[in-house]
N, C-alpha and C positions, 0 to 999 in steps of 0.2 A: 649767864653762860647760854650758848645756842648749842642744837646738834644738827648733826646733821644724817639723813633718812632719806631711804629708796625703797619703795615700794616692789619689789619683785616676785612675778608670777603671783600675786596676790589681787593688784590692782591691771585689769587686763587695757585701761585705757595706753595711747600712744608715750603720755610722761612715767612709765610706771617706773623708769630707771632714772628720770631726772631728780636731781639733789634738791628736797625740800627741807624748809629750816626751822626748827620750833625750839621757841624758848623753854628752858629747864634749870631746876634746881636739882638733878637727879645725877649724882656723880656715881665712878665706878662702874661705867657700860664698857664693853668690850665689842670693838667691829664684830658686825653679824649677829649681834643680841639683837630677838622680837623686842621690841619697843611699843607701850599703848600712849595713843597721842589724842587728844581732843582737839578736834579743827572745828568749825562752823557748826560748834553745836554737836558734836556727835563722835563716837570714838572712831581711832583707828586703828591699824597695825601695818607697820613698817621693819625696816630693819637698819637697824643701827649703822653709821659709819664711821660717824666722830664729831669732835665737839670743836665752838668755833668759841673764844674769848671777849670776841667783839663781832656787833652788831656790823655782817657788811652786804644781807641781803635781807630782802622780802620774810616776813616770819608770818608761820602760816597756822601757828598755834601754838601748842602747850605737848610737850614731850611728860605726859604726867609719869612714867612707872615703866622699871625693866617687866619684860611678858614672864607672868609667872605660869606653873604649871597650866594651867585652864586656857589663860592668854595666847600661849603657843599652839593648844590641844583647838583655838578657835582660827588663827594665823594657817594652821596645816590644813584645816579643812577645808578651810576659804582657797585656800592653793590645791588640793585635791581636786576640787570642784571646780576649778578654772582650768585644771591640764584634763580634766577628764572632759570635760566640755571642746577644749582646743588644744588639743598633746604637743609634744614638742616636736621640731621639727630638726634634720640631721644637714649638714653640710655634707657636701661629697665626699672630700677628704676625712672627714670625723667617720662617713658611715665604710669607709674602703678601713681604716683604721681600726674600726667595731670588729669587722670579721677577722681581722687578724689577732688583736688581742683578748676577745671574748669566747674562750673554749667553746665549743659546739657551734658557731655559730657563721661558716663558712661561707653557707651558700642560703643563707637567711637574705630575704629581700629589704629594701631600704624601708617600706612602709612599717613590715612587722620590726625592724629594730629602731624606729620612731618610735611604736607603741610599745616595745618590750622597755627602753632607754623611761618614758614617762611614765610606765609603772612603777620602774627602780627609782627614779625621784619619789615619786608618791613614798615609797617604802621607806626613803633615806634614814639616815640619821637626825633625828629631830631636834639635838640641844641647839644647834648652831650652825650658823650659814656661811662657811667662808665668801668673802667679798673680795674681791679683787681690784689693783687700781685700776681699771678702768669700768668698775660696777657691774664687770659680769658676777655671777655668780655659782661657786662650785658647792655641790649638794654629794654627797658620801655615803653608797649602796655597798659594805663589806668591805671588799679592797678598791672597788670600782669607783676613782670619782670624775662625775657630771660635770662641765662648766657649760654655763648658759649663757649669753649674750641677751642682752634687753629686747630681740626681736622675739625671744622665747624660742630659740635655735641654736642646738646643741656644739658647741667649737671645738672641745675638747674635751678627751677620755685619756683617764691614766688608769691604769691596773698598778695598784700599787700592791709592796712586798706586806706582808703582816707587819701592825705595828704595834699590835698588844691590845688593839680594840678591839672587845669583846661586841661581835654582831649578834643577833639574836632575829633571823627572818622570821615574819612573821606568816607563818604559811598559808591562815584561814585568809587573810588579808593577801597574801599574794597571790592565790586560787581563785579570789571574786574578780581581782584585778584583772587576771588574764582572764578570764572568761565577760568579764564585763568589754572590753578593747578586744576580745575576738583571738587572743593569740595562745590560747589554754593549747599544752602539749608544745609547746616551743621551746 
C-alpha cells in the first residue's frame, strides 16, 4: 500500500505542495493526519492525503507512523518557524473580505491583517489540517477558517456560525505573537 503526502507550510522549498509517495503498512489515516516518514536516511513530517493500492509513481520512502502527540508538538513548530520567518501573504479580494467579516477590523491595513491572519494559523487548531482537493490548505482560529494555497497565500476566509468546538485561545502565546510581528493592540 502507498500514501500519499504534502508537505505544507512545513517544507518552505518550491514542491512543498507537490504529492509525494511512500510506501506503508500503516492503515487507518484520515486526510490531514501529521504523518512521520523516513526518506534518505532521516525523518520527516508531512501530511496525510490518501492512500494509493498500487504502485504508479516514484516512492520516496517509508510513511513509518500517524504523528502522535510529540510528532505534531515538532510538525507545529517547524511551521511556527517558517511563517514567522516568511508570514502569509493576503490576496486582494481575501484582504477587502478580512475587513468586512473580521469585527473591528475596518480600516486595518493589508500588511497588519497578513501578520494578524499568520499569527491566527500559528494559534490554529492543532489536531488536524483540513486539505482540500486541490492541496490548498484550511487551518481553524475559533470560528475563523484560514485556506492557504501552496504559494503560502491566504484565498479564503470563512467566519463560521459556532459549531460546538470548544476554543480555548491561548493568551500568553497570542501576546508574544503580536508583539513578536509588531501588531500588539490590534
Amino acid at each position: 500500500m502507498f500514501a500519499k503526502v504534502i508537505f505544507p507550510l512545513v517544507d518552505t522549498s518550491e514542491n512543498s505542495r507537490n504529492v509525494k509517495f511512500y510506501e506503508t503498512k500503516v492503515k487507518g489515516l484520515w486526510r490531514g493526519n501529521v504523518v512521520v516518514l523516513y526518506e534518505n536516511g532521516e525523518l520527516k513530517y508531512g501530511i496525510f492525503i490518501g492512500y494509493l493500492h498500487q504502485k504508479s509513481h516514484a516512492v520516496e520512502g517509508s510513511l513509518i507512523r500517524k504523528g502522535d502527540k510529540l510528532d505534531r508538538e515538532v510538525f507545529w513548530t517547524r511551521l511556527r518557524k517558517n511563517l514567522l520567518d516568511s508570514p502569509l501573504k493576503l490576496k486582494d479580494d481575501t484582504y477587502e473580505k478580512y475587513k468586512l467579516i473580521v469585527y473591528g477590523n475596518e480600516n486595518i491595513t493589508k500588511e497588519q491583517a497578513e501578520l494578524k491572519l499568520t499569527r491566527n494559523a500559528i494559534l490554529s487548531y492543532k489536531d488536524r489540517i483540513r486539505v482540500t482537493s486541490n492541496k490548498n490548505i484550511i487551518l481553524k482560529y475559533g470560528a475563523l477558517e484560514i485556506t492557504i494555497d501552496k504559494y503560502n497565500t491566504i484565498v479564503n476566509l470563512r467566519n463560521q456560525q459556532y459549531d460546538g468546538t470548544v476554543f480555548k485561545k491561548d493568551y500568553f502565546d497570542y501576546n508574544w505573537l503580536s508583539k513578536l510581528l509588531g501588531i500588539e493592540g490590534l
